[in-house]
N, C-alpha and C positions, 0 to 999 in steps of 0.2 A: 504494500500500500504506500506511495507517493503522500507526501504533506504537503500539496500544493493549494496553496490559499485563493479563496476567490477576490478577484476584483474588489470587494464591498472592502473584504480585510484589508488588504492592502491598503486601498486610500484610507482607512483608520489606521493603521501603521504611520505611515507617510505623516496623516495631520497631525499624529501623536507627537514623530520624531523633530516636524516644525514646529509645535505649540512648546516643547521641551527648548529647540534651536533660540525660540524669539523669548523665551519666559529669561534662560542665560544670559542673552543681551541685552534683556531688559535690567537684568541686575547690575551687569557692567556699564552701562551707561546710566543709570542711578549713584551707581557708586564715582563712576568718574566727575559726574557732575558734582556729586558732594564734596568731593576732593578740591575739585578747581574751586567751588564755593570757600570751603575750608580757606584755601590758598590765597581767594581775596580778600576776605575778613582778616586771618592772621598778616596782609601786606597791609591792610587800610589802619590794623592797632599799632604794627611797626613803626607805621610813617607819622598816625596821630600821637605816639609816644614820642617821639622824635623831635615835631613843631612844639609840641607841648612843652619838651627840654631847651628847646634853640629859645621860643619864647620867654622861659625863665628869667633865661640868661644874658637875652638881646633884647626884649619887649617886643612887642605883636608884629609877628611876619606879614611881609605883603607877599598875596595871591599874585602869581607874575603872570601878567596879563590883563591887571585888575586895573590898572590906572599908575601914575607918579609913586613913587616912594614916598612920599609926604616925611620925611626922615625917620623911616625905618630902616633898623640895618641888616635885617636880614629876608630874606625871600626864597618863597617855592616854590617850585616848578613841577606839578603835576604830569608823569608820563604814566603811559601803561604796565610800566615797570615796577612803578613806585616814587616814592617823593623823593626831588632834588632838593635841599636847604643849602641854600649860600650866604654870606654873609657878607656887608659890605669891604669892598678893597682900602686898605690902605692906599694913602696919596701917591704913593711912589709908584707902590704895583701900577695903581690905575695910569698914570703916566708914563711910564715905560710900556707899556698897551700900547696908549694913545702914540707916543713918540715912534712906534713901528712903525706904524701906517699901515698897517696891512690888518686886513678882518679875515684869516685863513685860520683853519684847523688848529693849527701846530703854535699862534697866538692866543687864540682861544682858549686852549687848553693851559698855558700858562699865566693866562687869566683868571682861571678858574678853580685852578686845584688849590693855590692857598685861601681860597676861599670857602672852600667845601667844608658842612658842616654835617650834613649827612647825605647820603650814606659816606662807607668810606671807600678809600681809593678802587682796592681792587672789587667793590659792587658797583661803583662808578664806571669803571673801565668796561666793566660787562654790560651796563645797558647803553652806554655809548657803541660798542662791540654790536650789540643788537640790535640797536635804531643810534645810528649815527648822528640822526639831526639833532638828539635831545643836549649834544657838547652846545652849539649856536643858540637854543633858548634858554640853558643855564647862562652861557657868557651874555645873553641878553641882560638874564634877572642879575647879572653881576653888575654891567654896567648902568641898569637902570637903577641900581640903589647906590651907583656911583651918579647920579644926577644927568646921565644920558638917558637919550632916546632910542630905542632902535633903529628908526631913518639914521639917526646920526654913524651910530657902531657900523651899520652895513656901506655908510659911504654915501647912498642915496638920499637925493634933498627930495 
C-alpha cells in the first residue's frame, strides 16, 4: 500500500508549512522593530543626557538651525546618528579658520574638533564616516556661535 496523499492534504500541508513560514517572520520582524525602537530611545537618553551636561556647564544650547546664537556658547546639531554638541571657538581658533580662506573638509575639521563636546572623537569620526555632510553643519553650528553666518562660512553673499 502507497501513502500517497490527496490533493485536499496536500494544500493543508503546504498552508500549514506557510502559516508556520509567515507566523516566524512575523516574530522576527516584531523583534527587529523592537530593537531599532530600543536603539532610538537608548540614542535620544544618550544625546538628552549629554545637552542636559553641556547645558550645566555652558547654559542653554542653541538648536542649530534655530536662529542667531543670541550669546550662547554652545550648540546642537541634530543628525540621524545622534546629537553633535559644540561649543563656542576660542578667538584665535576662530581666526586662524577665518585667516585660511578656505571653507574645505580638512579646515572644517580643525575647526571643529576643539570644539566638540559630545560625542567624542572616535563616535564623531564614525558619523562623519557615515554621512559626511554632518563635519559642514557642525562647522556651521561652530561658527555661528562664533557670531557668523553660514552665507558668510560658505563664501556666498
Amino acid at each position: 500500500m502507497t501513502d500517497e496523499r490527496t490533493p485536499a492534504q496536500e494544500l493543508a500541508e503546504a498552508r500549514e508549512k506557510l502559516a508556520a513560514l509567515t507566523a516566524r517572520k512575523a516574530v522576527r520582524d516584531a523583534d527587529a522593530e523592537a530593537l531599532r525602537s530600543l536603539e532610538k530611545v537608548r540614542l535620544a537618553l544618550r544625546d538628552e543626557e549629554a545637552i542636559a551636561t553641556a547645558e550645566e556647564k555652558h547654559g542653554q544650547a542653541l538648536e542649530y538651525g534655530s536662529g542667531p546664537a543670541e550669546g550662547r556658547k554652545v550648540a546642537i546639531v541634530r543628525t540621524d546618528l545622534g546629537a553633535v554638541i559644540v561649543k563656542r571657538p576660542n578667538h584665535v581658533l576662530f581666526k586662524r579658520f577665518q585667516d585660511s580662506g578656505e571653507a574645505n573638509a580638512e579646515e572644517f575639521d580643525k575647526l571643529v574638533r576643539p570644539c566638540l563636546v559630545h560625542p567624542d572623537g572616535a563616535t564623531f569620526d564614525r558619523y562623519v564616516e557615515d554621512q559626511p555632510a554632518i563635519l559642514g553643519r557642525v562647522a556651521g553650528a561652530v561658527a555661528t556661535l562664533a557670531g557668523i553666518r553660514m552665507k558668510e562660512l560658505s563664501g556666498k553673499s
